[in-house]
Phi, psi and omega in degrees: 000023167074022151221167177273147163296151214215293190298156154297131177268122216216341204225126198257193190275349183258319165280330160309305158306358190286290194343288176306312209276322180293321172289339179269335127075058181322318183297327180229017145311289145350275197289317198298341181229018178310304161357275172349279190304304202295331165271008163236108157098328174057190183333319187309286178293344191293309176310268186285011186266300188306291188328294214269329143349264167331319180282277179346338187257341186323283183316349214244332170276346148012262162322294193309298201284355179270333168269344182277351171287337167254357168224080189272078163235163203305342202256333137088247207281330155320287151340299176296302148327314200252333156257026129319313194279135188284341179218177183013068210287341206278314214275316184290309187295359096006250202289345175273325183295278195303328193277316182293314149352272144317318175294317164296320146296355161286307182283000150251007151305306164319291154358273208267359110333294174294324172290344198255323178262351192282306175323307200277315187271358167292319188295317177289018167254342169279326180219100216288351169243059195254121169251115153275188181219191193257320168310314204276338186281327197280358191271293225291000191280302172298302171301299186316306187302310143340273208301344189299295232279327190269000138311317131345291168286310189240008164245030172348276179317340166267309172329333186282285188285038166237301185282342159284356162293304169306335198273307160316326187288303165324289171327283194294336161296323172262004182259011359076243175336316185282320172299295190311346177229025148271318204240323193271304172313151180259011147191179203247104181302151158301174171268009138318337189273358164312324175294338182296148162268071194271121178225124162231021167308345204062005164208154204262034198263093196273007165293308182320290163340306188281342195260335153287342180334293201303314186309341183293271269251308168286314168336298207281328191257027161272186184082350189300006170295315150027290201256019177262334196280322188286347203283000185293315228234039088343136164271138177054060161278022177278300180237009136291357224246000000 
């Protein structure tokens, strides 16, 4: 593509799908916005939202995965935007660059935020008179944040072997859960309430609801752009990608 590979190739097909599915972290994906889901749109949208979510990202990783096979570089989506485009190619890889951006510091600031409260309340469930506050979730959110960029920057190769540890930890966590909560309540809503409808949004507009609804489901599936961004450093990122 008329410059030299620059990156090491580290990452076989399985760490590249690690990449996505550890960012997409299905277990606090979920769990971080249940709250959430269930007072916009409630079981309904929780349910049948997620369904029709899911087939839409299908397509889009699809898509994705068929241009990152063919432009497997580190610059991914920017990159890509811009020799896709018939005109004014410098402004989509421009507004496409800066939005991915932005995203990416919205969603791991979120991230680590949430990991950071998921944390404070496993400690107050061991030592009940652990108060957290809102400074100490934002330190343990920076330590977190910390510990990331310097994995990143000088451990490639644990970072590889972390997300493939994870992806199993995931797999086995929610298959964990979903029994425990098969099996451990001493009861069940029926399966009418998947239909329910819930707006606690504070406004009686229920589209509106349903469509914050929605935000669980996109919430939990961003990031799978993930492995279009690793394919410079994939091996075979033509069909591993």
């Amino acid at each position: 593509m008329g410059y030299p590979r620059k990156l090491t190739r580290r990452f076989h097909a399985f760490d590249n799908f690690a990449i996505s599915f550890t960012i997409i972290n299905i277990i606090s994906g979920i769990f971080s916005a249940f709250g959430f889901g269930m007072g916009a749109g409630g079981p309904r949208i929780l349910v049948f939202g997620w369904i029709g979510v899911s087939v839409m990202v299908l397509f889009v990783g699809a898509a994705m995965g068929e241009i990152a096979s063919a432009y497997p570089t580190s610059g991914a989506l920017y990159f890509s935007a811009g020799k896709l485009a018939k005109r004014h190619r410098g402004a989509w890889s421009w507004y496409t660059g800066w939005l991915n951006f932005v995203g990416q510091v919205g969603g791991t600031a979120a991230t680590n935020y949430a990991a950071a409260t998921f944390i404070q309340a496993f400690i107050g469930m061991q030592w009940s008179s652990y108060e957290p506050t809102q400074q100490q979730t934002v330190a343990i959110a920076t330590a977190i944040l910390l510990a990331q960029a310097l994995a990143n920057t000088y451990t490639v190769q644990l970072v590889a072997l972390v997300n493939r540890i994870s992806v199993w930890w995931l797999l086995v966590g929610m298959v964990v859960i979903v029994v425990a909560l098969t099996v451990k309540p001493s009861s069940h809503q029926p399966v009418s309430f998947a239909t329910h409808f819930v707006n606690s949004t504070g406004f009686s507009n229920g589209l509106y609801a349903a469509m914050l609804g929605l935000l669980v489901t996109s919430w939990t599936f961003t990031g799978f752009d993930g492995s279009f961004h690793m394919s410079e450093e994939t091996v075979k990122a033509t069909v591993n990608t």
